[in-house]
LUMLOMAR-787141 format. One line per 4 residues: number of its first residue (from 1); for each residue x, y, z of C-alpha. Coordinates in nm, 2 decimals, padded with zeros to 4 digits. Example, Ala and Ser with C-alpha at 12.3 -4.5 7.8 and 13.67 -1.06 7.14 Angstrom:
<atoms>
1	01.23 -00.45 00.78  01.37 -00.11 00.71
</atoms>
This chain:
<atoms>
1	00.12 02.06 00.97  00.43 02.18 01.04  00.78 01.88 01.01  00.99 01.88 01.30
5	01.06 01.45 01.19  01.26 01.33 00.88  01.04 01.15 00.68  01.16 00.91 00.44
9	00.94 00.74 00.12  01.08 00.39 00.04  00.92 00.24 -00.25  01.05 -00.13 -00.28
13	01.04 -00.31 -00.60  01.14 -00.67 -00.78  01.17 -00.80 -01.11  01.04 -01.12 -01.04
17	00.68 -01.18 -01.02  00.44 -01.44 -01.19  00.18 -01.25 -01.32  00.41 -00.98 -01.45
21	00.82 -01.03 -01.44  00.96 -00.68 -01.49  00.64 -00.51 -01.37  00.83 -00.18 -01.26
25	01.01 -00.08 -01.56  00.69 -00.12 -01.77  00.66 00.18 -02.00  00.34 00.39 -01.95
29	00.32 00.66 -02.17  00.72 00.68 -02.20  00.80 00.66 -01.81  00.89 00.33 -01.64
33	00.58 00.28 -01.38  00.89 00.30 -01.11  00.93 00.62 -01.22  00.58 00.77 -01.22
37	00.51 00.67 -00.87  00.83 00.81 -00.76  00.73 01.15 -00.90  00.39 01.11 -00.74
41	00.57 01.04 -00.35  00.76 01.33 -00.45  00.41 01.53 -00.46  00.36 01.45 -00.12
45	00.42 01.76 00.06  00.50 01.55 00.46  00.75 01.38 00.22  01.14 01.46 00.27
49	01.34 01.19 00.01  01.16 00.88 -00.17  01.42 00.61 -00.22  01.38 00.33 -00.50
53	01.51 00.02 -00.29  01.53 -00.32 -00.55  01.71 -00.67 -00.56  01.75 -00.63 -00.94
57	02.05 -00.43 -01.17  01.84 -00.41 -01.40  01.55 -00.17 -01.24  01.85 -00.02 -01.07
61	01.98 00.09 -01.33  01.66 00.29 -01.49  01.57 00.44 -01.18  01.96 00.62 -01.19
65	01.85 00.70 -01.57  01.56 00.89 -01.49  01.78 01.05 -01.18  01.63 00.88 -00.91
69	01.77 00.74 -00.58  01.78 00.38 -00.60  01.96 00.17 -00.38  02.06 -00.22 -00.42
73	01.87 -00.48 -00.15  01.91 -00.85 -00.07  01.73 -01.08 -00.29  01.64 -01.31 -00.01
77	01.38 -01.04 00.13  00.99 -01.19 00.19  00.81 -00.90 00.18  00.82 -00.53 00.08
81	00.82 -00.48 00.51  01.17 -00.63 00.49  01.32 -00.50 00.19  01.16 -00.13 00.34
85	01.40 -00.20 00.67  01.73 -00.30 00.53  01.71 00.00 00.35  01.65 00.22 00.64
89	01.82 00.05 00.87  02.17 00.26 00.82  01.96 00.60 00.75  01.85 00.92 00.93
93	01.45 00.92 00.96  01.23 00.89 01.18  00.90 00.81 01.02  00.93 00.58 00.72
97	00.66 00.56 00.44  00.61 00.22 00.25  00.48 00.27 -00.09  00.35 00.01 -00.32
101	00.56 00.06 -00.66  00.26 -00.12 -00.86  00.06 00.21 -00.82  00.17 00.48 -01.07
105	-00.16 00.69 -01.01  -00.10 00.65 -00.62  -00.25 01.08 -00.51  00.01 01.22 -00.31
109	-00.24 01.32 -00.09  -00.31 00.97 00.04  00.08 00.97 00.07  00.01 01.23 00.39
113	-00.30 01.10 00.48  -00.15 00.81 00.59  00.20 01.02 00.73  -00.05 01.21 00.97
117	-00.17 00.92 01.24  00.22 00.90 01.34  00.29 01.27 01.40  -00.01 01.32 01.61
121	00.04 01.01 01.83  00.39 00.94 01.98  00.26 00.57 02.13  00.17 00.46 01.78
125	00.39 00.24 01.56  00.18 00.19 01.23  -00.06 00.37 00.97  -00.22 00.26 00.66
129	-00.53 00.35 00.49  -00.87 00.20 00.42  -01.14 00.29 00.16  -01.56 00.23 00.14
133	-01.69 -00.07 -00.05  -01.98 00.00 -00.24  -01.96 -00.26 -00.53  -02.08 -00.63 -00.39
137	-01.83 -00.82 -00.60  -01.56 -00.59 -00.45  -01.64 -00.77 -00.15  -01.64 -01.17 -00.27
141	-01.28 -01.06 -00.46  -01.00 -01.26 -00.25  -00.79 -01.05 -00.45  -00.91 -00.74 -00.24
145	-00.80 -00.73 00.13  -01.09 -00.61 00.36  -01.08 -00.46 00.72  -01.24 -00.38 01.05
149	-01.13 -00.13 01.24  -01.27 -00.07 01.64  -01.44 00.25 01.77  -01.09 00.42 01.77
153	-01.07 00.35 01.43  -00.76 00.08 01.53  -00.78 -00.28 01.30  -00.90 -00.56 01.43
157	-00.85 -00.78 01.12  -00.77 -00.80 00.82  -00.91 -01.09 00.52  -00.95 -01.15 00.23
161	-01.35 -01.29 00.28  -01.64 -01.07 00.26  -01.59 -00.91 00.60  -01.80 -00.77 00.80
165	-02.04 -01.01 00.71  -02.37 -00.92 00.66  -02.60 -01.19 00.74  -02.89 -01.10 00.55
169	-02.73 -00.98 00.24  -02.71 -01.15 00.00  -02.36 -01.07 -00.23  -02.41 -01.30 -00.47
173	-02.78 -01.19 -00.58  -02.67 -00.85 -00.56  -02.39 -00.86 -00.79  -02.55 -01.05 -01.06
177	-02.87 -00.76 -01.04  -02.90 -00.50 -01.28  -03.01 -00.33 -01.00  -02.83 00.05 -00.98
181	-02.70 00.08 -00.64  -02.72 00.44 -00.49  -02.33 00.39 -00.39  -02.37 00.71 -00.16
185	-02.60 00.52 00.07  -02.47 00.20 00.13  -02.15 00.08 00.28  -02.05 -00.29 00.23
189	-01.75 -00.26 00.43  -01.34 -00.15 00.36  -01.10 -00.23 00.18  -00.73 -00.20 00.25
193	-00.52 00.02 00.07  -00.18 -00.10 00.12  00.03 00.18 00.21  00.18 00.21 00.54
197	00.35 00.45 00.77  00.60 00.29 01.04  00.78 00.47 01.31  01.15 00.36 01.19
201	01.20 00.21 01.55  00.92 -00.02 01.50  01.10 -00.20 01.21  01.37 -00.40 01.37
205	01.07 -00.53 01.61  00.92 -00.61 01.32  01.21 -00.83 01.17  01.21 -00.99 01.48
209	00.88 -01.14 01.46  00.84 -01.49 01.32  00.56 -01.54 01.03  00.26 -01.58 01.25
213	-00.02 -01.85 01.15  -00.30 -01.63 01.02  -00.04 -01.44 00.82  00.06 -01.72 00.64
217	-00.29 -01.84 00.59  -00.41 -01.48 00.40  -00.07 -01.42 00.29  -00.13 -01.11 00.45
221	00.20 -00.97 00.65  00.03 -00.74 00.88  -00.11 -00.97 01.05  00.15 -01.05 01.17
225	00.16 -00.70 01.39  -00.22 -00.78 01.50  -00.12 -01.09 01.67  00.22 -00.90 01.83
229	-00.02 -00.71 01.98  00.09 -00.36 01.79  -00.19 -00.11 01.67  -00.26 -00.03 01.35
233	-00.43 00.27 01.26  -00.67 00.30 00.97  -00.75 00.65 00.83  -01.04 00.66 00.54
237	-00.93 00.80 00.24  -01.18 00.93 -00.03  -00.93 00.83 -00.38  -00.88 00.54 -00.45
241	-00.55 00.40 -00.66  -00.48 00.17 -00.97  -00.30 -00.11 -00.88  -00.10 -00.30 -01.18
245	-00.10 -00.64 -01.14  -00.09 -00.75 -01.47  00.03 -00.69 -01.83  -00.37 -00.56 -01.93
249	-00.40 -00.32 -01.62  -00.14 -00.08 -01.82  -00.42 -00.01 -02.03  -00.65 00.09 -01.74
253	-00.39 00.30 -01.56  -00.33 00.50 -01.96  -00.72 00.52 -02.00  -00.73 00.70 -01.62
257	-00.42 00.94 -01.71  -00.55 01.02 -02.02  -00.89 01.14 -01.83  -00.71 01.35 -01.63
261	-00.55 01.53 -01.86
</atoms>
């Protein structure tokens, strides 16, 4: 597909965080994570520039080490959203990619995947990506967004329950079977991959949008675009990503790169 549209990769990250203060200069294998998903949005061929934005000298400071582009951001920001749009706000783009910086193993392909809704439709404002649940205790983890999309493949929610729910399935009894599940056949539902794909004119209407009530009941912020009344467009995506959330995921993400190699 040929680029006639800058396209800009902004992957915000913090040093603060609960579960794992410091989370993006973690060393995997030698590399800050920061770094390795940098290098991966750099695979993405839709991709122009991929821009480190952070609140914190400290990450700043690597990602210039390793010879990235890093730029400074408030520390007041609420969201990655936020932090995504001061950053862009005073550069040339016009299609701006927001990539989780937790993700170090994030396929570059998924990176254009989700680029692709926005250069085939000019009405649309937003792209993310959604992938098959198979495993039933995939589906009772609040720590696991889910979504429905409608027949033009546009969300109509997003949760963190078992959604769609299937009435007379029971997840529980499943999950605690030793029952081998031919994961080809059966579809529980989707889960959310959070990357998304905003038309850069869409983020200053974003800003301007107060925390709605069902966002700040999931502590899910695109929610708040559902109830604005924006589309979203969901694209499935076959490869799924390994999110670091804690100190004992490193392990998983080394385990997966030392497969691949």
């Amino acid at each position: 597909m040929p680029i006639n549209r800058k396209i800009l990769a902004v992957i915000p990250v913090r040093w603060s965080s609960v579960r794992f203060p410091g989370k993006p200069i973690a060393d995997i294998l030698g590399k800050p994570m920061v770094q390795w998903v940098s290098e991966q949005a750099q695979k993405a061929s839709l991709v122009n520039e991929v821009v480190i934005a952070t609140d914190d000298k400290r990450i700043y400071d690597v990602v210039l080490g390793f010879g990235g582009n890093a730029v400074m951001t408030s520390q007041s920001h609420q969201s990655g959203t936020d932090r995504v749009a001061e950053v862009v706000r005073n550069l040339e783009c016009d299609i701006v990619v927001n990539i989780q910086g937790d993700e170090p193993l994030i396929p570059p392909e998924n990176i254009d995947l989700v680029i692709e809704p926005l250069l085939a439709r000019g009405d649309l404002s937003v792209s993310t990506l959604k992938i098959a649940i198979h495993n039933p205790s995939e589906m009772l983890d609040p720590d696991i967004c889910k979504v429905v999309v409608d027949n033009a493949g546009c969300a109509l929610y997003f949760t963190r329950a078992p959604i769609p729910y299937k009435r007379d399935f029971d997840y529980i009894d499943e999950t605690c079977s030793d029952t081998k599940i031919n994961s080809n056949q059966r579809i529980l539902g989707f889960k959310h991959i959070g990357i998304y794909a905003y038309r850069k004119s869409f983020l200053p209407q974003f800003l301007n949008m107060k925390v709605s009530k069902l966002e700040n009941s999931e502590k899910l912020e695109q929610l708040r675009i559902l109830e604005n009344r924006y589309l979203i467009q969901l694209v499935e995506t076959k490869q799924n990503s390994i999110g670091v959330d804690r100190p004992e995921d490193i392990d998983k993400v080394i385990k997966a790169m030392n497969g691949k190699n």
